[in-house]
VOVOTI-351338 format. One record per residue (C-alpha): z, x, y; residue number from 1. Coordinates in steps of 0.25 Angstrom, whole numbers. Layout:
<rec pz="Z" px="X" py="Y" seq="NUM"/>
...
END
This chain:
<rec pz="-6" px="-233" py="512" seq="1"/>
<rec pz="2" px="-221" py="511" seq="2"/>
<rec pz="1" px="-210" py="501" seq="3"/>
<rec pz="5" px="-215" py="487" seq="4"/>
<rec pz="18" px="-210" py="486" seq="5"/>
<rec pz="17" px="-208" py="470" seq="6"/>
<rec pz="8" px="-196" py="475" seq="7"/>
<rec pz="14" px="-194" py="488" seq="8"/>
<rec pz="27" px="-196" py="492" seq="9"/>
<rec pz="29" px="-197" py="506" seq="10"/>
<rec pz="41" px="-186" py="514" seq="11"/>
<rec pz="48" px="-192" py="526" seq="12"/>
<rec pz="48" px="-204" py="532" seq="13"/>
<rec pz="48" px="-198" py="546" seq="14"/>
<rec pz="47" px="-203" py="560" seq="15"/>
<rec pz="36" px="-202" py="569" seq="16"/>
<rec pz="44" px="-190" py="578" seq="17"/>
<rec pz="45" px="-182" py="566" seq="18"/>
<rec pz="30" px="-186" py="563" seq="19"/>
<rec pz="27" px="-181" py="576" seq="20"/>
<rec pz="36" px="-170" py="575" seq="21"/>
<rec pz="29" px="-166" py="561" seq="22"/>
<rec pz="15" px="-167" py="566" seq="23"/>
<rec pz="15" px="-163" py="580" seq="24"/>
<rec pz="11" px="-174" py="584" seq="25"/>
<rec pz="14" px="-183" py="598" seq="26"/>
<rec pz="21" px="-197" py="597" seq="27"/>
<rec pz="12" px="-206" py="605" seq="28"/>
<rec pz="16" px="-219" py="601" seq="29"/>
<rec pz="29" px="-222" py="592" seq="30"/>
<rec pz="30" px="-236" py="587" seq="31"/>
<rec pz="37" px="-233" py="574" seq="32"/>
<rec pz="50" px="-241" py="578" seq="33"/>
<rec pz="59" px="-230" py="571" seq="34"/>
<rec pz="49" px="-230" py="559" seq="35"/>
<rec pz="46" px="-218" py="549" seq="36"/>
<rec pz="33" px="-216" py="544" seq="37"/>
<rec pz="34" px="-213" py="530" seq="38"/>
<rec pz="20" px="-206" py="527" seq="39"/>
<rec pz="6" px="-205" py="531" seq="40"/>
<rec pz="-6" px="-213" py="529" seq="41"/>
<rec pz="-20" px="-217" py="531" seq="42"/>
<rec pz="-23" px="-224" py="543" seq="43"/>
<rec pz="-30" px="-236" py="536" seq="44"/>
<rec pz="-18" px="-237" py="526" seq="45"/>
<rec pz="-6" px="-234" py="533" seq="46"/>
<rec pz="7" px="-243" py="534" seq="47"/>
<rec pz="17" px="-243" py="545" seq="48"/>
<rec pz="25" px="-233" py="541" seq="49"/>
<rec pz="13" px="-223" py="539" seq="50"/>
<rec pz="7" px="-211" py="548" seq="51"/>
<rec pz="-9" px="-211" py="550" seq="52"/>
<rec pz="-18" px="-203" py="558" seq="53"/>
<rec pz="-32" px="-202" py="565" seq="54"/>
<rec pz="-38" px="-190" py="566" seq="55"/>
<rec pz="-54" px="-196" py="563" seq="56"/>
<rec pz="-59" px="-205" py="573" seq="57"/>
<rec pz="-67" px="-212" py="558" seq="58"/>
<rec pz="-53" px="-218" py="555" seq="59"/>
<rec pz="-49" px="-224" py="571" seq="60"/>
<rec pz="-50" px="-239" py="563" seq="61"/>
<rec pz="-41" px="-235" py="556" seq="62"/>
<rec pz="-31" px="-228" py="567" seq="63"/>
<rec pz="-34" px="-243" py="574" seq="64"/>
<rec pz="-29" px="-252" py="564" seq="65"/>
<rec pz="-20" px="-242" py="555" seq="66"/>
<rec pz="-5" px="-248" py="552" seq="67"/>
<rec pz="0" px="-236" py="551" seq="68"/>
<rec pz="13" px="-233" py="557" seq="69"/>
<rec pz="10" px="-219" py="565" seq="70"/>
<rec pz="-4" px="-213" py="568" seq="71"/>
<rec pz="-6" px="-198" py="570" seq="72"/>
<rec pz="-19" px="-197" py="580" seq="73"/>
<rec pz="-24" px="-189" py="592" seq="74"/>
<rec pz="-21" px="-194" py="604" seq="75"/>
<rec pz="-35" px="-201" py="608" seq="76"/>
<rec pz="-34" px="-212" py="598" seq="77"/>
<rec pz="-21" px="-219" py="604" seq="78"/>
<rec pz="-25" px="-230" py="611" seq="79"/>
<rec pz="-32" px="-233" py="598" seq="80"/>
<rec pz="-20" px="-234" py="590" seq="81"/>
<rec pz="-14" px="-247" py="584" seq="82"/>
<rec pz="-4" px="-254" py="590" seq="83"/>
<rec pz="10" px="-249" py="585" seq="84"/>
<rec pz="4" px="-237" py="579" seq="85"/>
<rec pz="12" px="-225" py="580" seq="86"/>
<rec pz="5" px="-212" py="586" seq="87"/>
<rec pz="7" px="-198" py="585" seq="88"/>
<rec pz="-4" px="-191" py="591" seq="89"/>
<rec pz="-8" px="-177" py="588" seq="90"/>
<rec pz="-21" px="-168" py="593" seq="91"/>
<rec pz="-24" px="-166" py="577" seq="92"/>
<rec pz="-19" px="-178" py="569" seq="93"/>
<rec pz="-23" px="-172" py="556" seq="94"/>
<rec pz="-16" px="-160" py="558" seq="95"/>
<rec pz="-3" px="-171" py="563" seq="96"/>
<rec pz="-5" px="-178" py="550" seq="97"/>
<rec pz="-7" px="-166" py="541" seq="98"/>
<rec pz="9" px="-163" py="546" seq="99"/>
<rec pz="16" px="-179" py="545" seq="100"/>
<rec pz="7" px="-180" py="530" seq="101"/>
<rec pz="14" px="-165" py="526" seq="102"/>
<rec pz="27" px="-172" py="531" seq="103"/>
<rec pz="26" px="-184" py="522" seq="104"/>
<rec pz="19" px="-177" py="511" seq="105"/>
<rec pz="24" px="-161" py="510" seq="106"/>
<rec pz="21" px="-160" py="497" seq="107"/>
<rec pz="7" px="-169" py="492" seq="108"/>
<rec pz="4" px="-159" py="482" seq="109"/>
<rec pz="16" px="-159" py="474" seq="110"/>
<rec pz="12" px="-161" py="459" seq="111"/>
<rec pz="18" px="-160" py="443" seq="112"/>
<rec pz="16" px="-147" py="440" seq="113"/>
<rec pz="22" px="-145" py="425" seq="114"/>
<rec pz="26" px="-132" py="419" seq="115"/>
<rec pz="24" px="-126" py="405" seq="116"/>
<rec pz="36" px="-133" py="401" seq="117"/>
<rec pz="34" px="-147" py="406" seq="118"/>
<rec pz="28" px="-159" py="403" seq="119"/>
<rec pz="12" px="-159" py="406" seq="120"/>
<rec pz="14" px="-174" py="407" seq="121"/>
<rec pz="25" px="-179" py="416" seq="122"/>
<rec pz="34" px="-189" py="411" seq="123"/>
<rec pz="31" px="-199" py="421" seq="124"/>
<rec pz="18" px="-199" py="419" seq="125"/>
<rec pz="11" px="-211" py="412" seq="126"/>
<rec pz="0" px="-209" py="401" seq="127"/>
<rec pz="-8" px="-221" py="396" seq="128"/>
<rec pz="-9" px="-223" py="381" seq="129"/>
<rec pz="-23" px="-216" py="374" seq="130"/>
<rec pz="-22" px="-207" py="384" seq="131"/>
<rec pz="-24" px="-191" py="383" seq="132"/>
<rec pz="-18" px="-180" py="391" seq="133"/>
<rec pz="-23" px="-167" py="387" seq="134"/>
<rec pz="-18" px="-153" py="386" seq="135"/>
<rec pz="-13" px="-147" py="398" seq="136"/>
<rec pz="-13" px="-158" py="406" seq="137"/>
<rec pz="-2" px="-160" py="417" seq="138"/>
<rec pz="0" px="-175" py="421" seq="139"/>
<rec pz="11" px="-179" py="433" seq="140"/>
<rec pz="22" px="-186" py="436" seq="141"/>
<rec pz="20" px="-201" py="435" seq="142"/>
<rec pz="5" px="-198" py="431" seq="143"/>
<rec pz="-2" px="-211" py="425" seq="144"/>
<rec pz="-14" px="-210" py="415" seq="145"/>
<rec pz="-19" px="-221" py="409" seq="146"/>
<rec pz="-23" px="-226" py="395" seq="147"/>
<rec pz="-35" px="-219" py="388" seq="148"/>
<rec pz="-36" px="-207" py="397" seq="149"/>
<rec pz="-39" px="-194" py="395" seq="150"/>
<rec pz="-33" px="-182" py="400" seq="151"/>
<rec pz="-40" px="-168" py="397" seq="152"/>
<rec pz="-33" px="-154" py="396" seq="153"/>
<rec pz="-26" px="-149" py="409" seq="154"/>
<rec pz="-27" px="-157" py="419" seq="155"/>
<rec pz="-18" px="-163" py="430" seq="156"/>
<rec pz="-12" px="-177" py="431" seq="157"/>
<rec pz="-5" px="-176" py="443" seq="158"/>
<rec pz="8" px="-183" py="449" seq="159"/>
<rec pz="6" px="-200" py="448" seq="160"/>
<rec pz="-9" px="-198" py="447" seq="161"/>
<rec pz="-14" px="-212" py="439" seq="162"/>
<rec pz="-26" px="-212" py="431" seq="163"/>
<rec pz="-31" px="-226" py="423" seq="164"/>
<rec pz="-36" px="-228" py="410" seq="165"/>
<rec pz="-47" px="-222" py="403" seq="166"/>
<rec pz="-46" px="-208" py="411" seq="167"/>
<rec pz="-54" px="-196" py="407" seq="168"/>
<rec pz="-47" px="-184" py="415" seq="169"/>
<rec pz="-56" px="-171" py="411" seq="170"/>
<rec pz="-49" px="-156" py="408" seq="171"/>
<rec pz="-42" px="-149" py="421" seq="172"/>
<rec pz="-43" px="-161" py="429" seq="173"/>
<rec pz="-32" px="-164" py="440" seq="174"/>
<rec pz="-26" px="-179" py="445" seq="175"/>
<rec pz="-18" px="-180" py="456" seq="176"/>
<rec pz="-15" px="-190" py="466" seq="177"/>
<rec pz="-23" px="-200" py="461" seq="178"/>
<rec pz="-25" px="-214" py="456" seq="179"/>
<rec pz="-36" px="-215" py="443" seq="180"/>
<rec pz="-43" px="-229" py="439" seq="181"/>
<rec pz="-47" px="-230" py="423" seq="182"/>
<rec pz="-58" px="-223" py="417" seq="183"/>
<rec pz="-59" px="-211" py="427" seq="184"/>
<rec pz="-64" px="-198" py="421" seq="185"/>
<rec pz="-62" px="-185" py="427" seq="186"/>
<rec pz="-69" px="-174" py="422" seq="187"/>
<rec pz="-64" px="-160" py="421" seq="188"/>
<rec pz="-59" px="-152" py="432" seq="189"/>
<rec pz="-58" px="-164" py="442" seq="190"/>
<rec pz="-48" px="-163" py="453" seq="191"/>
<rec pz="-43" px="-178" py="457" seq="192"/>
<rec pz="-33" px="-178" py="469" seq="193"/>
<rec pz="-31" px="-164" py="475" seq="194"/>
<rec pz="-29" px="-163" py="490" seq="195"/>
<rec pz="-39" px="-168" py="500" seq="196"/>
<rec pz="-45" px="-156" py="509" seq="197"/>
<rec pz="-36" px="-159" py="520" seq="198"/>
<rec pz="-30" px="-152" py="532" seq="199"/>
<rec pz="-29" px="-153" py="546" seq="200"/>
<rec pz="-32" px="-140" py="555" seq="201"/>
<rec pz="-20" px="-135" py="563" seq="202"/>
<rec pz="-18" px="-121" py="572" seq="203"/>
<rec pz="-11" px="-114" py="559" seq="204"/>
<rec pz="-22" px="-118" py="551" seq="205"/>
<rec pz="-25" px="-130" py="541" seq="206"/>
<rec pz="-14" px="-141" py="539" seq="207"/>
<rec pz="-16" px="-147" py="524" seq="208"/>
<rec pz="-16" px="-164" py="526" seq="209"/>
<rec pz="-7" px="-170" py="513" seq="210"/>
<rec pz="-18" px="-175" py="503" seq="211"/>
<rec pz="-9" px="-189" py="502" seq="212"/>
<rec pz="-20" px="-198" py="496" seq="213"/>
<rec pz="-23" px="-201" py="481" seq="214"/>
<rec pz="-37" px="-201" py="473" seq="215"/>
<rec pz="-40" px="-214" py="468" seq="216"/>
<rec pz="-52" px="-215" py="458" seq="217"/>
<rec pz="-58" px="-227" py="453" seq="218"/>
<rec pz="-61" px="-232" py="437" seq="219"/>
<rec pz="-72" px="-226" py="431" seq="220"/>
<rec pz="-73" px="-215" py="440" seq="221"/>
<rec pz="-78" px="-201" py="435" seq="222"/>
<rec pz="-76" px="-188" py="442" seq="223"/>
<rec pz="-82" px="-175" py="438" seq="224"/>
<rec pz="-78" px="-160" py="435" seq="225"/>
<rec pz="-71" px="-153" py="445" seq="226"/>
<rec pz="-73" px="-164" py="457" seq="227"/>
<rec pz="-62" px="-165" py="464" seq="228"/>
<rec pz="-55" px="-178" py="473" seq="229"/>
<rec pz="-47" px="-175" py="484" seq="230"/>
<rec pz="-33" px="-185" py="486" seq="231"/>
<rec pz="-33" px="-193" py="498" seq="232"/>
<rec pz="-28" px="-186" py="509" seq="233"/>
<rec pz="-20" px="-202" py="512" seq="234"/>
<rec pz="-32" px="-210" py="510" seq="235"/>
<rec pz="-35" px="-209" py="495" seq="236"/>
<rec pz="-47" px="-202" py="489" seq="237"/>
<rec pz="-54" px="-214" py="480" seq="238"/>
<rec pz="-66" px="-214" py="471" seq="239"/>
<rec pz="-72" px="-228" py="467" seq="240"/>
<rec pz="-72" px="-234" py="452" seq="241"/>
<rec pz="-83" px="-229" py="444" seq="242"/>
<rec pz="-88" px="-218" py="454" seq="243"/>
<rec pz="-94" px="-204" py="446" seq="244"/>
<rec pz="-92" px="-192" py="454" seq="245"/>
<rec pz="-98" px="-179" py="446" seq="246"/>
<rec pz="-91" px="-166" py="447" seq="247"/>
<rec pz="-88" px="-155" py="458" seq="248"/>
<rec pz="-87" px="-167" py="468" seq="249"/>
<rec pz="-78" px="-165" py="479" seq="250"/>
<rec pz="-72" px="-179" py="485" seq="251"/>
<rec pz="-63" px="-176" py="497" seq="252"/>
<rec pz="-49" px="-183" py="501" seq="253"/>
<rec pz="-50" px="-198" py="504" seq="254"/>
<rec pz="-66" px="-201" py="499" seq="255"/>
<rec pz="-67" px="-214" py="494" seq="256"/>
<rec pz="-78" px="-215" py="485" seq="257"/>
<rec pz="-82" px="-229" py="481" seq="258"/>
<rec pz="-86" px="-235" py="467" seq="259"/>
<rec pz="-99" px="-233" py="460" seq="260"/>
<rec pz="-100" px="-218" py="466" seq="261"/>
<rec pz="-108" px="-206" py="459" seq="262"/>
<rec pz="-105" px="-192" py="465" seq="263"/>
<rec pz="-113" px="-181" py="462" seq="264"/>
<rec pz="-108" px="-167" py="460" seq="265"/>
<rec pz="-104" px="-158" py="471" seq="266"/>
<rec pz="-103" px="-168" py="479" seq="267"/>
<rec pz="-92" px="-168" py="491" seq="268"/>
<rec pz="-86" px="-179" py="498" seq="269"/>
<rec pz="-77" px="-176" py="510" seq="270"/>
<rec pz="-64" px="-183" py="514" seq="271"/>
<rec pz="-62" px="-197" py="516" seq="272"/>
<rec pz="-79" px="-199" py="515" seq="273"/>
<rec pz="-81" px="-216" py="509" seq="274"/>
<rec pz="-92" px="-216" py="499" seq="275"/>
<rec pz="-96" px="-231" py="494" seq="276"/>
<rec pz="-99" px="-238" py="481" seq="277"/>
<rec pz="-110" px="-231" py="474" seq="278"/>
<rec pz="-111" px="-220" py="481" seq="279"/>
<rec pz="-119" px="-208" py="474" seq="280"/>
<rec pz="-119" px="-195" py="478" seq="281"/>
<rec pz="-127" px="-184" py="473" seq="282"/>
<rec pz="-122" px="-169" py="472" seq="283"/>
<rec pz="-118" px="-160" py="484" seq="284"/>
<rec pz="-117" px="-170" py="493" seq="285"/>
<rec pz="-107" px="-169" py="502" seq="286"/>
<rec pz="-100" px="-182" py="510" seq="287"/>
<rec pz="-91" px="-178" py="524" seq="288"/>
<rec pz="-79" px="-184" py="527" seq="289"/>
<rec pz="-75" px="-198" py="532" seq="290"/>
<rec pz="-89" px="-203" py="529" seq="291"/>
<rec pz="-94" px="-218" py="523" seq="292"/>
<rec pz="-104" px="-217" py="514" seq="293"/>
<rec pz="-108" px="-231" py="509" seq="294"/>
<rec pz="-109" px="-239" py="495" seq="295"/>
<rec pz="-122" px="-236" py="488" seq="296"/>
<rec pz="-125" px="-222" py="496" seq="297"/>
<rec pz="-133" px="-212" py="487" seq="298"/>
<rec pz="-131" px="-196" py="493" seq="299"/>
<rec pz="-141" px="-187" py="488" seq="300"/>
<rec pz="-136" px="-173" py="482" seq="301"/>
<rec pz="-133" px="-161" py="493" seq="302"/>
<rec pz="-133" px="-171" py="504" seq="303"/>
<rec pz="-123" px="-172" py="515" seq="304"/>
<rec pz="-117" px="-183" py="520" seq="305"/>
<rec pz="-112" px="-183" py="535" seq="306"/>
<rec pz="-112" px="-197" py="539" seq="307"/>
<rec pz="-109" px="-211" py="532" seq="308"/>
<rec pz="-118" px="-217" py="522" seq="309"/>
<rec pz="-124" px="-232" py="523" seq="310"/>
<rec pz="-122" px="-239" py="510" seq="311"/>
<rec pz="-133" px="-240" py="501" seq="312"/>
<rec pz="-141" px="-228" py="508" seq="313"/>
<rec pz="-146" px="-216" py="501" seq="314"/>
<rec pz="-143" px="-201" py="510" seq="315"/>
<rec pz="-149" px="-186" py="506" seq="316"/>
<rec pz="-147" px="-174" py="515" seq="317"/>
<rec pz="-138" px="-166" py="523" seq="318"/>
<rec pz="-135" px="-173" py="534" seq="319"/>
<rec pz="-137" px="-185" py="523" seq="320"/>
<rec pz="-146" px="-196" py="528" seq="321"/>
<rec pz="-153" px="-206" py="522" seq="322"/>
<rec pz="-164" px="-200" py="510" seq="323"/>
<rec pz="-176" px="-207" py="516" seq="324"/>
<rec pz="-175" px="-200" py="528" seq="325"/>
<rec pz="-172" px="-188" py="521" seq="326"/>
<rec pz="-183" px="-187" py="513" seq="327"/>
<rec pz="-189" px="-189" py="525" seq="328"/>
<rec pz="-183" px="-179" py="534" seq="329"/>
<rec pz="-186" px="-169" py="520" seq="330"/>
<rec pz="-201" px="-172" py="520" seq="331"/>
<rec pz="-203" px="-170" py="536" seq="332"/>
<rec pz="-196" px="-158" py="535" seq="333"/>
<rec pz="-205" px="-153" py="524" seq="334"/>
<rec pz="-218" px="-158" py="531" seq="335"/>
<rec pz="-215" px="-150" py="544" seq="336"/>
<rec pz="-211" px="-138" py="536" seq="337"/>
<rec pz="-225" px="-140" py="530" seq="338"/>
<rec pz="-231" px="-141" py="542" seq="339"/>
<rec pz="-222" px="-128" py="547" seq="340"/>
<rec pz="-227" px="-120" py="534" seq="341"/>
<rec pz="-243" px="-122" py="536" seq="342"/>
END
């Protein structure tokens, strides 16, 4: 699926030479029969009239069997392309991409951005009744809140943001780009929906990557003080119904975290990571990018996970690894430097 064009409403459409112009890329394959492409896409959810691109050998399924119309990539993974996939191939496809999604998308960040003299409370925006919205509290264009909700002091509802019934939105808190179930809470100082850390490296120095991808969060979820969610960078960032995450965690552009899920303070989890049903997490622990970590996982606190999780298994350590085996590897340790020390 594109991006949703209440956020993010597409430029163009252009051809694939003013892609390639645009990019820098090489046409390799052109079977667009005088189509435009009319914006960009994840691989897995593209349509025909969509760019993609492959720049992570993780995600060659989905470069495989991808409808989308055109694909930036590097020149090694052709002959794995699908038939009638158009190709424009580049030595850095994310660096490709960075350029067609700026072309498409120049302005992402554009947002309501009332003066002293203006309505905090846009006209179009939608406010359920019972609801609340406190002091100082701007909420954007063709904003919906639901019934019962309440808004603290100062915070910011941005642009077409939705949030369900029985919301709880704490003082200084900031919505944008994102899609709320009923009875989410928000505690103070929470950041839902800025920009995923994302940039491609270039010879004049970093490229920023459009964040075009929403936050979508669950009913019943809880999230702490000061945490933040990053947007989707296309794919969305999504947190699971009922799921508690504690405050100062860090959740990264296109995590999907499952239902169930307790995550402990300080915790950071990298860009597109999977976390499971159940998942618990204690604090510090840090999850890399593009990792699987399966339904019923329990991380211990200050532990760092490098690799994907079995379901059901329980990890400690840094590199994690399962907690038997690092209890072990603690107790061998100690016994040698025992034996060292006598």
């Amino acid at each position: 699926m594109p991006p949703d064009s209440r956020f993010f409403a597409p430029e163009g459409p252009f051809t694939i030479s003013q892609l390639a112009e645009i990019s820098g890329a090489t046409i390799e394959r052109d079977n667009s029969e005088n189509r435009v492409y009319s914006n960009v896409a994840p691989l897995d959810d593209a349509e025909r009239n969509d760019v993609g691109f492959l720049d992570n050998k993780a995600y060659i399924d989905q470069f495989r069997e991808t409808s989308a119309g055109c694909c930036i990539v590097e020149a090694r993974y052709l002959s794995q392309a699908p038939e009638g996939l158009s190709l424009l191939v580049a030595d850095n496809p994310y660096l490709a991409y960075a350029k067609v999604a700026t072309a498409f998308h120049p302005s992402a960040e554009k947002s309501y951005c009332p003066t002293a003299s203006d309505e905090l409370v846009h006209p179009s925006a939608a406010i359920g009744a019972g609801s609340v919205i406190g002091a100082g509290t701007v909420v954007g264009p063709n904003a919906e809140i639901g019934r019962n909700c309440i808004v603290a002091p100062n915070c910011y509802i941005g642009d077409a943001v939705r949030i369900g019934d029985n919301c709880r939105i704490g003082a200084l808190v900031s919505v944008r780009f994102s899609i709320l179930g009923n009875n989410v809470s928000l505690f103070a100082g929470a950041r839902i929906g800025e920009p995923g850390f994302g940039f491609a490296a270039s010879p004049t120095g970093a490229v920023t990557v459009p964040q075009v991808g929403r936050v979508l969060i669950g009913d019943g979820v809880e999230i702490g003080a000061n945490s933040t969610i990053d947007r989707g960078a296309g794919p969305d960032t999504v947190i699971g119904a009922g799921t508690r995450i504690d405050n100062l965690v860090q959740i990264g552009h296109n995590v999907r975290i499952g239902k169930g899920c307790i995550i402990v303070a300080q915790t950071g989890i990298a860009g597109s990571a999977n976390i499971g049903d159940g998942v618990q997490v204690g604090g510090q622990v840090g999850i890399a990018g593009h990792l699987n970590i399966g339904d019923g996982v329990r991380i211990a606190a200050q532990s760092g996970v490098m690799r994907d999780v079995e379901p059901g298994i329980a990890v400690g350590g840094t590199p994690a690894m399962p907690i038997k085996k690092l209890f072990r590897e603690i107790a061998a340790l100690a016994r040698l430097a025992n034996e060292k020390g006598r």
